[in-house]
VOROLO-594727 format. One record per residue (C-alpha): residue number from 1; residue in one letter; z, y, x. Coordinates in steps of 0.1 Angstrom, whole numbers, plus 2048, in hexadecimal, padded with zeros to 3 digits. Example, Ala and Ser with C-alpha at 12.3 -4.5 7.8 and 13.67 -1.06 7.14 Angstrom:
i / aa / Z / Y / X
1 / A / 84E / 7D3 / 87B
2 / S / 847 / 7F5 / 889
END
This chain:
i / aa / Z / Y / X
1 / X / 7F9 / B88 / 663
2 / X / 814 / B75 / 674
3 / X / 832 / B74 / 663
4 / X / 853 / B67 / 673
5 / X / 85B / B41 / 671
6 / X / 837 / B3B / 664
7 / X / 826 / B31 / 689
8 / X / 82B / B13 / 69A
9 / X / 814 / B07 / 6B7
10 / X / 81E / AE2 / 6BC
11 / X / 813 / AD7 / 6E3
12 / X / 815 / AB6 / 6F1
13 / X / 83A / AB9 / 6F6
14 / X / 842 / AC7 / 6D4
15 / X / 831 / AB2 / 6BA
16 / X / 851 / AA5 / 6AB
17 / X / 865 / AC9 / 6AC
18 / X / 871 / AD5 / 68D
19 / X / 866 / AF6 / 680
20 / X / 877 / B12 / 683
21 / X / 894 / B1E / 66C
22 / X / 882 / B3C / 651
23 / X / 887 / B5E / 65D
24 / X / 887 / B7E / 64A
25 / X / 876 / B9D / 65E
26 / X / 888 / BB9 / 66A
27 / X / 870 / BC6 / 683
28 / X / 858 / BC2 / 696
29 / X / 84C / BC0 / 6BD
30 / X / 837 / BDF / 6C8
31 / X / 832 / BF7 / 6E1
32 / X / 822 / C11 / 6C7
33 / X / 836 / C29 / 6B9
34 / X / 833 / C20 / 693
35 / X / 84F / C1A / 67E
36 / X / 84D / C0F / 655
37 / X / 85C / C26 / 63C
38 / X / 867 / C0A / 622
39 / X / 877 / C18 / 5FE
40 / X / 88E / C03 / 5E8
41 / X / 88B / C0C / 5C6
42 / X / 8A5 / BFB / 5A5
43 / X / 8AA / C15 / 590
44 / X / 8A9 / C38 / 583
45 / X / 88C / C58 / 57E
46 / X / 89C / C72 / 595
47 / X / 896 / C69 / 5B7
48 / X / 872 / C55 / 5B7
49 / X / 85E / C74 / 5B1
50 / X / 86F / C8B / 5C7
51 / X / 872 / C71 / 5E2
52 / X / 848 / C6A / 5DE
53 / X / 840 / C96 / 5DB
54 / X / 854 / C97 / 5FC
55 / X / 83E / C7A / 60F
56 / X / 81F / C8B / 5FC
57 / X / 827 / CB1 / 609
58 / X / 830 / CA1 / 630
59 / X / 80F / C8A / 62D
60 / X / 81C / C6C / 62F
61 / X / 802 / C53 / 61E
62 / X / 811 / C33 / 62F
63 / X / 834 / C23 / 622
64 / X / 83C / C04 / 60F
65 / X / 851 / C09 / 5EE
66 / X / 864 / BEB / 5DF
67 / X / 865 / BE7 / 5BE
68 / X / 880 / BD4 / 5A3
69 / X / 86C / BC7 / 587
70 / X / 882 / BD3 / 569
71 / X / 87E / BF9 / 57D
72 / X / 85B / BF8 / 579
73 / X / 85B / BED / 553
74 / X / 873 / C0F / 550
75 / X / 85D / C22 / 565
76 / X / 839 / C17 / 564
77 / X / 82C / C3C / 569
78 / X / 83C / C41 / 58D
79 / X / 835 / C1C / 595
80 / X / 815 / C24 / 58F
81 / X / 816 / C48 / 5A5
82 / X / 820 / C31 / 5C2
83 / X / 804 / C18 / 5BD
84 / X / 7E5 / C35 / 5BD
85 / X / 7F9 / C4B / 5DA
86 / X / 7F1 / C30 / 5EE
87 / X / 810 / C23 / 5F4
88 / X / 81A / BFA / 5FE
89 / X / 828 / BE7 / 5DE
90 / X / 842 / BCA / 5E8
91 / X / 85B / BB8 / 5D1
92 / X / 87B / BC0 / 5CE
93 / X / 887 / BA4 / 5B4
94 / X / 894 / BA5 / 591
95 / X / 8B8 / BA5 / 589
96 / X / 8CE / BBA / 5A7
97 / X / 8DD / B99 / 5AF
98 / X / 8E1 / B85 / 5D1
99 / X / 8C9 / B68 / 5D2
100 / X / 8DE / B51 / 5E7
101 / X / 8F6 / B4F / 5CC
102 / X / 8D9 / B3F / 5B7
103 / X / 8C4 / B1D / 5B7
104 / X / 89E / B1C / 5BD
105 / X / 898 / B20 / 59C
106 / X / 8A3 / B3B / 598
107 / X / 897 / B50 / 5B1
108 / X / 874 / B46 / 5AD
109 / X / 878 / B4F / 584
110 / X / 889 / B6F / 590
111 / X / 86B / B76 / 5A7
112 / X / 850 / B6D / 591
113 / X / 85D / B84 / 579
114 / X / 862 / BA2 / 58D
115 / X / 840 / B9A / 59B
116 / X / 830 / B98 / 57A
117 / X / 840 / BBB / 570
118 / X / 831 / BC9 / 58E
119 / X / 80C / BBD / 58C
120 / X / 810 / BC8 / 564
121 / X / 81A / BEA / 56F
122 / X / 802 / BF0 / 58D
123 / X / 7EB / BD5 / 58E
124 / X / 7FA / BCA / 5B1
125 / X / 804 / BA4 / 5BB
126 / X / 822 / BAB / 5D1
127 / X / 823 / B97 / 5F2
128 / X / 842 / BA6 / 605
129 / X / 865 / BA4 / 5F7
130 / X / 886 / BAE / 5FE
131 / X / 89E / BA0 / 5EC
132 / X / 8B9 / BB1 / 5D8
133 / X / 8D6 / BC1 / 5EC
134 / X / 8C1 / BB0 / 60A
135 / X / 8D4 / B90 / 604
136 / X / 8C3 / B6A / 612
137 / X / 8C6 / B4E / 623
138 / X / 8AE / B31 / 634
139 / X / 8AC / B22 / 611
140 / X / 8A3 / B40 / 5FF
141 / X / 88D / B4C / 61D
142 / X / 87E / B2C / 618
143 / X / 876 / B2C / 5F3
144 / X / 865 / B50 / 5F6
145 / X / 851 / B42 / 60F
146 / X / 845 / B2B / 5F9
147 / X / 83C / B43 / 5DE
148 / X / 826 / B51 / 5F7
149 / X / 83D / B72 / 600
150 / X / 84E / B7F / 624
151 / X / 86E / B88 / 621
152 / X / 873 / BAE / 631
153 / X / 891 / BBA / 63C
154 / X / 89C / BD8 / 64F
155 / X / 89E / BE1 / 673
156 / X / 8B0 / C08 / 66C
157 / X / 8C5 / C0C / 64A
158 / X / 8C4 / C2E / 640
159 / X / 8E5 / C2B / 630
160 / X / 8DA / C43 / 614
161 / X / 8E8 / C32 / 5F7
162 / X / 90D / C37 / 601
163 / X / 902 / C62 / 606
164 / X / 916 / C67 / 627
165 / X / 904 / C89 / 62B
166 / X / 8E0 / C92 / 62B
167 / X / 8E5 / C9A / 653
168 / X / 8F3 / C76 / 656
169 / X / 8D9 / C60 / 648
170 / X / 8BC / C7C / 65E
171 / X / 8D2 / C6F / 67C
172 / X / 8D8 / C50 / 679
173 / X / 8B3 / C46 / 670
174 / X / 8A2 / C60 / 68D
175 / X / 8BC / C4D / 6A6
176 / X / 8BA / C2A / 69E
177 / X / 891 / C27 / 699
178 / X / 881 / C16 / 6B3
179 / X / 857 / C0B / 6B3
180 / X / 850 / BEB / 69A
181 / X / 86E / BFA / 683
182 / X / 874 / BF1 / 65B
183 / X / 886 / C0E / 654
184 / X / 89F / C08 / 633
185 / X / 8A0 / C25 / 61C
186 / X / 8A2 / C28 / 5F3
187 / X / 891 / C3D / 5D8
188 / X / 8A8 / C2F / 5BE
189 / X / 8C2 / C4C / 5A8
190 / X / 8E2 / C3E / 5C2
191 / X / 8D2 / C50 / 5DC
192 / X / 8DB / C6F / 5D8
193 / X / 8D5 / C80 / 5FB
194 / X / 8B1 / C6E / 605
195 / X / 89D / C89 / 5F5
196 / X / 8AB / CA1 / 60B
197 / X / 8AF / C8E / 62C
198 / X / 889 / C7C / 62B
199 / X / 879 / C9F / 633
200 / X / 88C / CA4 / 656
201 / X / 888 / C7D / 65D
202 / X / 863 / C7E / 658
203 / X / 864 / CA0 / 66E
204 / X / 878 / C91 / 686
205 / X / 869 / C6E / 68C
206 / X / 848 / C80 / 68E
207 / X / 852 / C96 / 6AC
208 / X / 861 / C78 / 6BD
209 / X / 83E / C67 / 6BE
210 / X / 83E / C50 / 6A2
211 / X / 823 / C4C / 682
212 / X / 82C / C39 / 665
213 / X / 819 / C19 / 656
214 / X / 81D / C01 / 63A
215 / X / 832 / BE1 / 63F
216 / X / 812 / BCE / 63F
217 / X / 802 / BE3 / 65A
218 / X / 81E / BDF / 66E
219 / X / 820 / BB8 / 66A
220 / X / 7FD / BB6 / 674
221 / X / 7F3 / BAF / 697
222 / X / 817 / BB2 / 6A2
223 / X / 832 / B95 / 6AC
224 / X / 84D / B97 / 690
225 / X / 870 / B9B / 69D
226 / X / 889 / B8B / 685
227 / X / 8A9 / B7A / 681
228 / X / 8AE / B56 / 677
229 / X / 8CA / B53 / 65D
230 / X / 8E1 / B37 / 65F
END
């Protein structure tokens, strides 16, 4: 897997060039028409399940479902439904809060623990993360890197959380995807209209062409379009 800012081919003429500045992913570069259904999930009990019958009763077995650490302690039995339906397990941190406001330290306690939680819960050792409220910078890109994660960001944000109309997050998803695309959508309680809108966006993303993967199967053998963060 290539992951961005990880690959550097020194020639004879770049020996002493510094590497590149970390990079979180938002897509990547493909001509196949597959896009990642990606699911943030921090709290609540109503939406998970009726977000995971609805990808069950269209037959979608490929999406990737990030997880907060002190959710999955609440909710260990629909953590666990996502693990055995198949389903792509990343990290989604600890506390709600923005890691650049925080040292080192701190994120990689906060990590560890939410990672911990996670494995407890489902037996799975998280490798993907997106941070909370999808806050970073080179430094905190940097330190995940180090604790052996890829940052994953978004390409298309659903929008769901603010509920601007079941019809307006089917829109603005179906018109905005493009092949390699993270698509940003959330199975947490604040989303109050996803349960309703991920039916036609399924529907529709299938008739334009497109079949869905995991984040991981998307990263692999592709080039990783990202952007640096200064």
């Amino acid at each position: 897997m290539v992951t961005a800012g990880s690959l550097f081919v020194a020639g004879p003429s770049t020996a002493h060039a510094k590497p590149e500045t970390p990079k979180a992913i938002y897509k990547v570069d493909t001509d196949k028409k597959v896009v990642a259904l990606t699911f943030d999930i921090s709290w609540g009990n109503k939406v998970p399940e009726p977000v995971l019958e609805v990808l069950k009763k269209e037959k979608v077995t490929k999406a990737t479902f990030f997880l907060s650490g002190p959710w999955t302690l609440r909710h260990p039995e629909i953590a666990k439904q996502i693990k055995n339906m198949g389903f792509e397990i990343g990290n989604h941190g600890n506390l709600h809060k923005d890691f650049s406001n925080y040292p080192d330290s701190w994120i990689r306690e906060q990590v560890s623990i939410s990672e911990k939680s996670i494995h407890q819960v489902t037996g799975v050792k998280t490798k993907l993360i997106r941070t909370p409220n999808g806050d970073f910078n080179p430094r905190v890109i940097r330190c995940l890197n180090n604790m052996g994660y890829t940052v994953i960001q978004w390409n298309t944000d659903s929008l769901d959380w603010m509920n601007p109309g079941t019809q307006n997050i089917v829109q603005r998803v179906t018109k905005r995807a493009v092949p390699g695309d993270i698509i940003l959508m959330h199975a947490s309680d604040s989303s109050k209209q996803i349960v309703d809108a991920l039916p036609q966006v399924i529907t529709q993303l299938r008739t334009d062409g497109y079949q869905f993967v995991t984040v991981s199967e998307l990263l692999s053998g592709a080039k990783v379009s990202s952007t640096t963060v200064r």
